[in-house]
Phi, psi and omega in degrees: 000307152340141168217135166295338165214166212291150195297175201277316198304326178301153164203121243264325170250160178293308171340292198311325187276357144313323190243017173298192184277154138324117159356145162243322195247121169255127135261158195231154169272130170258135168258143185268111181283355172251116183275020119349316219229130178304147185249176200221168191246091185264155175229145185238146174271112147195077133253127209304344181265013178260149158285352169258016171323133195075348189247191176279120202251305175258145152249092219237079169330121179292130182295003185231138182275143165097067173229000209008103197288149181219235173252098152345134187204169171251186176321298223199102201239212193267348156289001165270013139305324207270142189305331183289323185225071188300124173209070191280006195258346194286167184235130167302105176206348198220138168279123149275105226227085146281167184246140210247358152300308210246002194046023190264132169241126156260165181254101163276102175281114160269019146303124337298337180276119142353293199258030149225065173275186197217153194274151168228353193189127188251111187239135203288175186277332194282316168320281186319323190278317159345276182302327184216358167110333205252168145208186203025102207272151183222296201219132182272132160212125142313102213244173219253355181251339202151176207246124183286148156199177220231155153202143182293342185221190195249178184277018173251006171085037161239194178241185350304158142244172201183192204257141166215160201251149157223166173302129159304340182237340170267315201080040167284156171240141195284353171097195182311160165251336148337125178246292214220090173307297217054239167254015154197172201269311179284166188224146191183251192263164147229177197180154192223201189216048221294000189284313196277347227010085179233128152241148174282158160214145176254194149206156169227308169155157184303165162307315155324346192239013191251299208295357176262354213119200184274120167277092191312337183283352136282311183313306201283339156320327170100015193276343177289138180333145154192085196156127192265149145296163188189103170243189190251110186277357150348270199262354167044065164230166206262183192222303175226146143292134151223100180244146224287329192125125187307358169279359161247132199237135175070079159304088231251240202322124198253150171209078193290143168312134143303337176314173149249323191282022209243166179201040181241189164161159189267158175199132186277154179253119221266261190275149150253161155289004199260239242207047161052019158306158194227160183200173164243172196227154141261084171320135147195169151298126148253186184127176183289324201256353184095017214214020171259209213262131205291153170217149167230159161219192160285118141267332181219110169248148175234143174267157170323157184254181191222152114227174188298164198252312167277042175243017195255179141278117186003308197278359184243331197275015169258021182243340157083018189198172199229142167245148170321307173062072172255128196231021169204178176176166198180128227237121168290154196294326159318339183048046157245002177225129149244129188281129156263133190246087199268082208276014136324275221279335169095038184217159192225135165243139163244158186213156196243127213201034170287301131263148204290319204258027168223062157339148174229142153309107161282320172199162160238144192219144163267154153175120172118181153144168157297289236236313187299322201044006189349123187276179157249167177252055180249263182257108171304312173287016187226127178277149197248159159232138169136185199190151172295157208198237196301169165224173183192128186240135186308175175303332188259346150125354208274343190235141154245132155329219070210131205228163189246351194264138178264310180179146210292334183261335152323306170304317175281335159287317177264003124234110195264358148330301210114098197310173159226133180256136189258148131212144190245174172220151198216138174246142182225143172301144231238347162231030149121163176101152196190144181208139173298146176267119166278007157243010175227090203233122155228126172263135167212156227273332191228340168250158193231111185287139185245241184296158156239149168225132154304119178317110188079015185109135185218181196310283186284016169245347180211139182242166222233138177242019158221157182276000000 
């Protein structure tokens, strides 16, 4: 895995990393709807000079059924640039692919082929709960010490959840990353500040409170995550609440400035209960330096769509209204767009967000919806279900991802039809505004696409220690 000199795909700034090559390669997590049937690791072709552009080139079958793969990281990015903790020799080579069912994490080598990668290292679910106190593992980020990852719950399907740490070259695990908790328990994203040593934490709720679905008797109580953590990522203690209020609930996607010398980010809201509006918030530091007391607000709400009650799903139809569900976002590396994913109402939002704290609406695109069905316009005549969901934006900011599946019994309640799994690509304008590419829609029959990672790095897999 040593290298003499740092992989080419790293870059010490975000700026640099603009100006890298274009994507050739997508991986995408395939969820299996029978959950029954193993689910996979897909890889797409989208080069716009291929003939297989859009299509699925590959596949890598999980040796286990049940694992619902969720969000995926690599090894090894461009924070193993920063002078504190140096590791310029590690290598982009390996997929950390959890399972956020079944707590099983694989290690995927792309290596020597791109487009065939191969599991190398299987770590069983008893391992994992061993090793670190935790289950259900959810989200990977590469880190400038070692590769971090989140799990939602403690091993009996209750909380806390919390952070653990693996080696980036055994994948051995290093155990909790948690010195000191304080108060708190749900889990859900992280995300840091590494200039400042700051770590995020969201929540969304224990496995118990997930995993068959949304429970309205938590919900409408106000029991689902609404609050963000601000910890000393050192000394990995913990430091403040910013909590938003139970009326907004599950509080999911951490989205930190990429500057490093910055001390904001965004965090999306799924739902509110006063009228099933969805919103993002703005975490910041004041002071001139940055270096005064964490504050959060509201900056972007979106409301509720009014619709017919039979175009609803059970769990929606005595409200007569579709909610946004917004259940990504995503900040260009430049921190001038941010994606909003309303995988209710079936819309993709850009916001011009050069200031953070006056979002301006730039564009909007439909596809999808509970209630809309928004065709694409690859096929016009075909109606859609399913909604933009994860997002993902290249280095340069120009091509976007959106992919429709949330999670598997969550699919089946706000579409209980029977999800159709998508991905799509949106091309954006160089002073804001986006439109879907009618060549690049890929449907597919029994799996349903999740996180996507971009071949050398993309917006939301690496983070940066210099401006």
């Amino acid at each position: 895995m040593a290298q003499w000199r740092p992989d080419q795909s790293f870059y010490p700034s975000p700026k640099m990393a603009m100006e890298a090559p274009a994507e050739k390669i997508a991986y995408v997590s395939l969820l299996n709807s029978n959950e029954s049937s193993a689910d996979a690791l897909g890889v797409v072709d989208v080069d716009p000079a291929s003939s297989a552009y859009g299509r699925l080139i590959g596949q890598v079958d999980m040796p286990n059924a049940g694992d619902e793969l969720h969000h995926f990281g690599w090894n090894a990015c461009s924070s193993c640039l920063c002078p504190y903790s140096p590791h310029p020799h590690m290598e982009r080579r390996y997929l950390v692919v959890p399972g956020l069912r079944s707590s099983r994490i694989h290690i995927l080598d792309i290596k020597p082929d791109a487009r065939n990668p191969r599991i190398v290292k299987v770590i069983e679910p008893e391992a994992v709960m061993r090793g670190t106190g935790y289950s259900r593992p959810h989200t990977s980020h590469c880190g400038p010490d070692g590769i971090y990852m989140n799990a939602i719950g403690s091993v009996d399907g209750g909380g806390p959840g919390g952070i653990f740490m693996m080696d980036p070259e055994t994948f051995e695990l290093k155990g909790a990353w948690e010195k000191e908790r304080g108060p708190q328990f749900l889990a859900y994203d992280f995300w840091w500040h590494l200039g400042h040593d700051t770590m995020l934490t969201s929540e969304w709720g224990t496995p118990d409170m997930v995993e068959n679905g949304v429970n309205p008797e938590l919900l409408l109580a106000g029991k689902y995550g609404h609050a963000i953590h601000i910890w000393d990522l050192a000394k990995r203690r913990h430091q403040q609440v910013l909590d938003l209020g139970a009326e907004q609930q599950m509080a999911l996607e951490l989205r930190p400035s990429h500057d490093p010398n910055k001390t904001y980010g965004f965090v999306g809201v799924v739902v509110s209960l006063k009228d099933l509006s969805a919103s993002v918030w703005l975490w910041h530091r004041e002071g001139a330096n940055g270096n005064g007391a964490w504050k959060i607000r509201k900056v972007i709400e979106i409301p509720a769509e009014p619709a017919d009650a039979e175009r609803l799903p059970p769990l929606l139809k005595g409200f007569g209204a579709v909610p946004p569900l917004v259940t990504d976002i995503d900040l260009s590396l430049d921190d001038r767009f941010l994606y909003v994913s309303c995988w209710g109402t079936g819309e993709l939002r850009q916001y011009d967000v050069s200031d953070p704290f006056q979002p301006i609406q730039t564009a909007s695109v439909r596809l999808g919806g509970i209630a809309r069905r928004t065709a694409h316009p690859g096929q016009p005549d075909k109606a859609l279900n399913g909604g933009p969901q994860m997002v993902e934006i290249s280095r340069d900011g120009r091509r976007v991802y959106v992919t429709n599946s949330l999670y598997r019994s969550w699919d089946q309640q706000f579409y209980p039809e029977g999800l159709q799994g998508w991905l799509a690509k949106l091309d954006v304008s160089d002073g804001g505004g986006m439109e879907l590419d009618p060549k690049l829609f890929l449907q597919l029959d029994r799996m349903r696409p999740h996180q996507v990672r971009l071949e050398g790095g993309d917006a939301s897999s690496d983070s940066y220690c210099f401006s």
